[in-house]
VMD Tcl script that builds the backbone (N, CA, C; Angstrom):
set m [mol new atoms 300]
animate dup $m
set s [atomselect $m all]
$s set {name element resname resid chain x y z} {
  {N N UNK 1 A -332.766 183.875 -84.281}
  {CA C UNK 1 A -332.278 185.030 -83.558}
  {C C UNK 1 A -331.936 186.134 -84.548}
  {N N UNK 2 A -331.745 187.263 -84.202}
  {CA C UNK 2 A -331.846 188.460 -84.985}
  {C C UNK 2 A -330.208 188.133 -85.126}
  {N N UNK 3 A -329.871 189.202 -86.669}
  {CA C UNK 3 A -328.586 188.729 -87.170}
  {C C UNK 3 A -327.855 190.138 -87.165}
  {N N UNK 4 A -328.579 190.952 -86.365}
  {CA C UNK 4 A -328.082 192.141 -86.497}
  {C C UNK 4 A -328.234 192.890 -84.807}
  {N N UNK 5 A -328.069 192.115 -83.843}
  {CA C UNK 5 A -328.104 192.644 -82.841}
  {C C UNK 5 A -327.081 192.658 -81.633}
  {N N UNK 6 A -325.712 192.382 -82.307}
  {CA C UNK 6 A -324.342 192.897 -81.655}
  {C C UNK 6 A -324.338 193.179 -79.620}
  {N N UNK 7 A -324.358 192.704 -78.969}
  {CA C UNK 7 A -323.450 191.919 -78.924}
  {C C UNK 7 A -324.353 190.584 -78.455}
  {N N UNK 8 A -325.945 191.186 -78.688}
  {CA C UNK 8 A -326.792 189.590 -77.866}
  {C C UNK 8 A -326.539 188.595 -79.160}
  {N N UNK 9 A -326.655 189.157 -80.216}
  {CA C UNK 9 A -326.444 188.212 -81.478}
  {C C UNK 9 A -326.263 189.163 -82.424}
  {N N UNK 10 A -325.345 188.138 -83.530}
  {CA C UNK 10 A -325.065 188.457 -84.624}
  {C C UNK 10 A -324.202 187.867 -85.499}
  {N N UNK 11 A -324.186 187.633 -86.904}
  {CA C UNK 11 A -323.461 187.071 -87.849}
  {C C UNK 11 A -322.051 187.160 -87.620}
  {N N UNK 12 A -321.516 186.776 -87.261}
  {CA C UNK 12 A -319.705 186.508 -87.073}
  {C C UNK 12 A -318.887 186.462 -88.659}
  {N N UNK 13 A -317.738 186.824 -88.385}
  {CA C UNK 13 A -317.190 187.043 -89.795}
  {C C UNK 13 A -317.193 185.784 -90.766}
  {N N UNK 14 A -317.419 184.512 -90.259}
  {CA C UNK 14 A -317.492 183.281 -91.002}
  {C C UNK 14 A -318.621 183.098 -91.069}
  {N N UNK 15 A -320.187 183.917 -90.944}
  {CA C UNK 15 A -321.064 183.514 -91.378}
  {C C UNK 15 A -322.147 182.975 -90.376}
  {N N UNK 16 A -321.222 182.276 -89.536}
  {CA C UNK 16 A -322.251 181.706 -88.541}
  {C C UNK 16 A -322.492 182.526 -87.431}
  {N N UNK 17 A -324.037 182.104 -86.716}
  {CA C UNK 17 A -324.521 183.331 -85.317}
  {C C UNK 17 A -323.560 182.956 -84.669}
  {N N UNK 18 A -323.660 184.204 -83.817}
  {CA C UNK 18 A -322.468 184.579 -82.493}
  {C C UNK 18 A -322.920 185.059 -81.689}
  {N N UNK 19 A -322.393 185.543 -80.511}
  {CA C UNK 19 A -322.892 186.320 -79.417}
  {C C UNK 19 A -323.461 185.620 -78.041}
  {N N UNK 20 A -324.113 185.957 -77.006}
  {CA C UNK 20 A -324.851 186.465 -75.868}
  {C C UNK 20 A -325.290 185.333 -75.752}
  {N N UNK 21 A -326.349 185.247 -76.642}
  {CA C UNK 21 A -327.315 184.134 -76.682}
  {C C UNK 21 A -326.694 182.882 -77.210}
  {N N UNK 22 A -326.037 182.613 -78.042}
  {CA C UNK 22 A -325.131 181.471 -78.634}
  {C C UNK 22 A -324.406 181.375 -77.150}
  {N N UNK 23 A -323.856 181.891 -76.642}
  {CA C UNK 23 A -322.885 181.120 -75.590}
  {C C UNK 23 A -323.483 180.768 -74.608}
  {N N UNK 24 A -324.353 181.827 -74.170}
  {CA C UNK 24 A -325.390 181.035 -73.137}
  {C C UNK 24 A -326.139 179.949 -73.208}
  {N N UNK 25 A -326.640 179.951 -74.780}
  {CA C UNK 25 A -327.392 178.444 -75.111}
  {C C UNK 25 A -326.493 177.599 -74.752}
  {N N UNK 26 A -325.002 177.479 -75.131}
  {CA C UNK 26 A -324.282 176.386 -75.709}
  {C C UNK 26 A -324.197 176.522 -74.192}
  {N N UNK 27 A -323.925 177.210 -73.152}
  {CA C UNK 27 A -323.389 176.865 -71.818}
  {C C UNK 27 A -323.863 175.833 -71.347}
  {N N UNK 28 A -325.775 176.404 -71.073}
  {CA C UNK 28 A -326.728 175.573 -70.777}
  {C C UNK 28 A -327.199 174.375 -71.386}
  {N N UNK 29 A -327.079 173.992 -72.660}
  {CA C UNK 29 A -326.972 172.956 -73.169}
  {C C UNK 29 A -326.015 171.598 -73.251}
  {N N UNK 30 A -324.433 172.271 -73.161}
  {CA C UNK 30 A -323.528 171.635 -73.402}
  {C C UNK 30 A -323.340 170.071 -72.345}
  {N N UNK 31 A -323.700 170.617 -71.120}
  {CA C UNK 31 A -323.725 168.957 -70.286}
  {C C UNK 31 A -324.877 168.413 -70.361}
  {N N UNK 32 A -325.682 168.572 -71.019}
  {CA C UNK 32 A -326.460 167.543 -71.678}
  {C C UNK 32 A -326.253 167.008 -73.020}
  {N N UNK 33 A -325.300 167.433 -73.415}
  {CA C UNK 33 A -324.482 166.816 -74.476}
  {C C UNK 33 A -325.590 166.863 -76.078}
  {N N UNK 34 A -326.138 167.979 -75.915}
  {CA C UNK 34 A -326.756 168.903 -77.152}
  {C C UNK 34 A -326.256 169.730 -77.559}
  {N N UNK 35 A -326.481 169.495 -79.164}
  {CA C UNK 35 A -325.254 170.577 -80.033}
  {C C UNK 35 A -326.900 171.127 -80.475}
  {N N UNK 36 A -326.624 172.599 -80.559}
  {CA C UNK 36 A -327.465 173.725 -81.038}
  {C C UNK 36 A -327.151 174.176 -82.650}
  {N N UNK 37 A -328.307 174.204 -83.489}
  {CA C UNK 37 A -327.779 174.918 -84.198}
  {C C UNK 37 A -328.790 176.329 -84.177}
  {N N UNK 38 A -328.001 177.468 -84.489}
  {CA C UNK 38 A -328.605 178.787 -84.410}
  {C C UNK 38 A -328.568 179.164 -85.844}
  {N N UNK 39 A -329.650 179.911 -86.091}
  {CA C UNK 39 A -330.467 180.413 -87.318}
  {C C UNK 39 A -330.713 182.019 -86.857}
  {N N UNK 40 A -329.919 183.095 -87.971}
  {CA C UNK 40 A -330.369 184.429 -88.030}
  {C C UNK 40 A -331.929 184.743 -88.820}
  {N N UNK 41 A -332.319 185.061 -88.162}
  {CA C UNK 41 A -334.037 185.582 -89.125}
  {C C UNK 41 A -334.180 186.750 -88.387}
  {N N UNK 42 A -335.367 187.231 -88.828}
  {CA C UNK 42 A -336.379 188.520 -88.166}
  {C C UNK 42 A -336.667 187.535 -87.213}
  {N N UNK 43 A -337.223 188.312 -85.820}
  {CA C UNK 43 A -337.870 188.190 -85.095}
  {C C UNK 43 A -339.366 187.290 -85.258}
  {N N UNK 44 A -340.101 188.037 -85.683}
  {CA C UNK 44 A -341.323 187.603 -85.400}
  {C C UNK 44 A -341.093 186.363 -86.481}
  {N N UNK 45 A -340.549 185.873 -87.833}
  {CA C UNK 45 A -340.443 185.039 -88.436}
  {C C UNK 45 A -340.212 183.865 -87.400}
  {N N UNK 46 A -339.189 184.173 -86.460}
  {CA C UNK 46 A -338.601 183.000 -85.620}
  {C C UNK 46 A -339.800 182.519 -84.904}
  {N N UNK 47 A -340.795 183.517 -84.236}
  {CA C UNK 47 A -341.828 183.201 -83.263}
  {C C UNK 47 A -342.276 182.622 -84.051}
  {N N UNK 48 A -343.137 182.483 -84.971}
  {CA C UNK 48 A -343.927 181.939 -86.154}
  {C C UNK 48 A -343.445 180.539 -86.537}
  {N N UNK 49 A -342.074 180.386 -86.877}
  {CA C UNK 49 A -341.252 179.068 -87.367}
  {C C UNK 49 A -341.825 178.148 -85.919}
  {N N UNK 50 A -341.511 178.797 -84.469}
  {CA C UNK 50 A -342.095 177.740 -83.798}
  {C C UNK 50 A -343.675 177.783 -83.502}
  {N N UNK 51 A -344.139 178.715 -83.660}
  {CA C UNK 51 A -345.532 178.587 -83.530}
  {C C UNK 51 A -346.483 177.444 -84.766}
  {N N UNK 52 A -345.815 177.109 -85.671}
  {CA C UNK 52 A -346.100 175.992 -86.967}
  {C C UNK 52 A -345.374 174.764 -86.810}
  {N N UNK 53 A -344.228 174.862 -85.701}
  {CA C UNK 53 A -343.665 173.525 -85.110}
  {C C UNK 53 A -342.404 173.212 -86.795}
  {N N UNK 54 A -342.173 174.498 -86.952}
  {CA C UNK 54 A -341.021 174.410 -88.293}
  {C C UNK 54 A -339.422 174.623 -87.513}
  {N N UNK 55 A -339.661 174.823 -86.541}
  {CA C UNK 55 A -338.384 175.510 -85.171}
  {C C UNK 55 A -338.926 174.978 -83.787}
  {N N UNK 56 A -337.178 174.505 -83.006}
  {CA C UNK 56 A -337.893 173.801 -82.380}
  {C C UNK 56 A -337.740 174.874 -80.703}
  {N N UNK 57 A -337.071 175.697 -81.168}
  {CA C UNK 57 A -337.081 177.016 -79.936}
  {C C UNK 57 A -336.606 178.530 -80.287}
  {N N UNK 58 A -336.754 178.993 -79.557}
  {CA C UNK 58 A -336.890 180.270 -80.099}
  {C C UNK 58 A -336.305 181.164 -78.630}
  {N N UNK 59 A -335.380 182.048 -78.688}
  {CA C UNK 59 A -334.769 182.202 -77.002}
  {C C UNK 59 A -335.997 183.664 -76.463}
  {N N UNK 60 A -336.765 183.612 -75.970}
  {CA C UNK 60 A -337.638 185.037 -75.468}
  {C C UNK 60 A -338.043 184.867 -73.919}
  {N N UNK 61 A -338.607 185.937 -73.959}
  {CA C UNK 61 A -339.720 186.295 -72.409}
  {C C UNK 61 A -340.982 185.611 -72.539}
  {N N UNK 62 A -341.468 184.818 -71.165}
  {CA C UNK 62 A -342.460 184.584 -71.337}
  {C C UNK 62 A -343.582 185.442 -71.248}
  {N N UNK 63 A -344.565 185.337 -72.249}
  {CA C UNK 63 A -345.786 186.206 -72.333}
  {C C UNK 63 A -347.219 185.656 -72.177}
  {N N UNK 64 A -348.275 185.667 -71.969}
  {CA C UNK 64 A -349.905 185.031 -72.414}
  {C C UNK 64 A -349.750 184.829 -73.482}
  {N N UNK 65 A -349.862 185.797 -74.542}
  {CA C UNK 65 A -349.805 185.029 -75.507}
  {C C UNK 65 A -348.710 183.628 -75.842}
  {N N UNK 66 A -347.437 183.726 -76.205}
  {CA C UNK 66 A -346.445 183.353 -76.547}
  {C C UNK 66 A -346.464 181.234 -75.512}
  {N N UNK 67 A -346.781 181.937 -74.340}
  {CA C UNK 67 A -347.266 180.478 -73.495}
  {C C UNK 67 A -348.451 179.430 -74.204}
  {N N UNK 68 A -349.218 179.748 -75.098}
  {CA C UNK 68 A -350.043 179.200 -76.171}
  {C C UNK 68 A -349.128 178.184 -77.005}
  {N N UNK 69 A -348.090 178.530 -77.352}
  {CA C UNK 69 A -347.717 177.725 -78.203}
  {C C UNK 69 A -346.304 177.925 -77.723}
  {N N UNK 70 A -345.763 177.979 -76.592}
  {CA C UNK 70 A -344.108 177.580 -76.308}
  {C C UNK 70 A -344.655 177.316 -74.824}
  {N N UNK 71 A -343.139 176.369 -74.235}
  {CA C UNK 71 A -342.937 176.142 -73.117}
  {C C UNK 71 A -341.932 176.417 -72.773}
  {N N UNK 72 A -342.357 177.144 -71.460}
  {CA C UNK 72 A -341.339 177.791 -70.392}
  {C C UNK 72 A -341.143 177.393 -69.120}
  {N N UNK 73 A -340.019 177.339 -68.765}
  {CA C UNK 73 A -339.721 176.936 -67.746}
  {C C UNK 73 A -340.469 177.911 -66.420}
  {N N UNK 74 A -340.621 177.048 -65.686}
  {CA C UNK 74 A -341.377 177.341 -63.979}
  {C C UNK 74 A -340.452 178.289 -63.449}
  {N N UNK 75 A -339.718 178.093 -63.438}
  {CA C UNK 75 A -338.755 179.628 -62.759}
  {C C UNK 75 A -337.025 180.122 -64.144}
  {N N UNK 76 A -337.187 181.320 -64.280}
  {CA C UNK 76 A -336.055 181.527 -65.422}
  {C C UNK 76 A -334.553 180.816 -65.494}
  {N N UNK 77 A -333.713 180.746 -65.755}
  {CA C UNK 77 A -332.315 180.238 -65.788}
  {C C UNK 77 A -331.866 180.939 -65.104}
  {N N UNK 78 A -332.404 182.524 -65.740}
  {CA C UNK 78 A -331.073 183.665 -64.705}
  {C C UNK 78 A -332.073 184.579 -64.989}
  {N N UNK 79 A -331.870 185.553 -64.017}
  {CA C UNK 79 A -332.257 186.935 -64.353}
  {C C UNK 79 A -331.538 187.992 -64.084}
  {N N UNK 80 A -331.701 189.007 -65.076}
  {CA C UNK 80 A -330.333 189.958 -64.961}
  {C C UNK 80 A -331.542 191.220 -64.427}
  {N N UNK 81 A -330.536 191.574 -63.106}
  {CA C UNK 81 A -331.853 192.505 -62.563}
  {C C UNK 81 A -331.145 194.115 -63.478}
  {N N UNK 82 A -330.369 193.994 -63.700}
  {CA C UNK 82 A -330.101 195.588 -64.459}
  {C C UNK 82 A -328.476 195.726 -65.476}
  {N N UNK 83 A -328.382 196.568 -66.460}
  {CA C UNK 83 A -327.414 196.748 -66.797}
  {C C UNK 83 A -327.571 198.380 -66.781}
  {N N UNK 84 A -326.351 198.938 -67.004}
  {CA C UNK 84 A -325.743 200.152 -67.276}
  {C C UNK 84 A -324.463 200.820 -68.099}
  {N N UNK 85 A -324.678 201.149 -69.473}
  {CA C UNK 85 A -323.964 200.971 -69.920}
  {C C UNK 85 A -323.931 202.839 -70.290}
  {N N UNK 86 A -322.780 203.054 -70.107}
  {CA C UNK 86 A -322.073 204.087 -70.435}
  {C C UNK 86 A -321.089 204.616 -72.007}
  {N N UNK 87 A -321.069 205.553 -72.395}
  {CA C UNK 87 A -320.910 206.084 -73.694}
  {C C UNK 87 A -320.513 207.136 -74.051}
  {N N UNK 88 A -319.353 207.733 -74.824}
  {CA C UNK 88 A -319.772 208.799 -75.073}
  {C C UNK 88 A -320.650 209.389 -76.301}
  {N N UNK 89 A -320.929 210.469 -76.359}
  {CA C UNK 89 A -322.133 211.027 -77.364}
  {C C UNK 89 A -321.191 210.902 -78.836}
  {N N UNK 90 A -320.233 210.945 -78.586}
  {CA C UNK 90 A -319.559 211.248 -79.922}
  {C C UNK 90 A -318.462 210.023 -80.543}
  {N N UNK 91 A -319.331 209.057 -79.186}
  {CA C UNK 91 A -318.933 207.530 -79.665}
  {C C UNK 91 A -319.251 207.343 -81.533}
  {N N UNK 92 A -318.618 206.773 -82.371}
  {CA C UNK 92 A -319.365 206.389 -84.034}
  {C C UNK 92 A -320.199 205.232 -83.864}
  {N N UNK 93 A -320.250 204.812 -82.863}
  {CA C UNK 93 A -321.407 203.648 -83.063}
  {C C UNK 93 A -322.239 203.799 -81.899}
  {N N UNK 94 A -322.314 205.395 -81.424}
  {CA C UNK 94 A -323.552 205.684 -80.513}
  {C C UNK 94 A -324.746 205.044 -81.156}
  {N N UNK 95 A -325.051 205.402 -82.167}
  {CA C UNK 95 A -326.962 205.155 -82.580}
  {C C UNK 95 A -327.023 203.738 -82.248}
  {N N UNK 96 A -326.303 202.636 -82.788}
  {CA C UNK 96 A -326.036 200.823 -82.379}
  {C C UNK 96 A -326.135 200.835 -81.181}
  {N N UNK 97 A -325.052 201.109 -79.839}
  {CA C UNK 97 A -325.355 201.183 -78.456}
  {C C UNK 97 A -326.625 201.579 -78.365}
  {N N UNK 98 A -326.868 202.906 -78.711}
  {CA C UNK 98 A -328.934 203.024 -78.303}
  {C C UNK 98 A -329.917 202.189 -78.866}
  {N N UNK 99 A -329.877 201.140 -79.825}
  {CA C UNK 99 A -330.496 200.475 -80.420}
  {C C UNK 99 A -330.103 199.165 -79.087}
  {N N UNK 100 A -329.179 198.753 -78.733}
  {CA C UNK 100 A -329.283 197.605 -77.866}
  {C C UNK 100 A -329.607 197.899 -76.737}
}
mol reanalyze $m
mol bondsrecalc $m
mol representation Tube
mol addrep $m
């Protein structure tokens, strides 16, 4: 997962990933009594780690391509039909909000 993408993910002050995706994994995982471990990389590195079977998941959208070499579930976990997030312009971490 990307290590720089606040608040879906990102490096926590002790080092280890945090965020969005970490809690949701661990949600969905946890009563099956699987411990996750999460790894910050680039993006496409991560697709790649599982596309060589070096990683054993990778959290994305399913695509044509990407269905080649991952498996996805028949219908999603959740789907978030919209967000809206509000700001002001003269927020200091406007450019970060427009980046997520």
């Amino acid at each position: 997962m990307a290590e720089t993408a606040p608040p879906v993910s990102f490096r926590a002050a002790g080092g280890q990933m945090a965020g969005m995706i970490v809690d949701g994994m661990n949600a969905v995982t946890a009563p099956l009594g699987w411990k996750l471990t999460f790894e910050g990389m680039p993006w496409a590195r991560s697709q790649e780690m599982v596309r060589q079977g070096q990683a054993d998941a990778h959290v994305t959208l399913a695509t044509p391509d990407r269905q080649h070499y991952m498996r996805f579930a028949r219908a999603p976990l959740f789907v978030r039909n919209s967000s809206v997030m509000h700001f002001s312009p003269r927020n200091p971490r406007a450019a970060e909000i427009r980046r997520i």
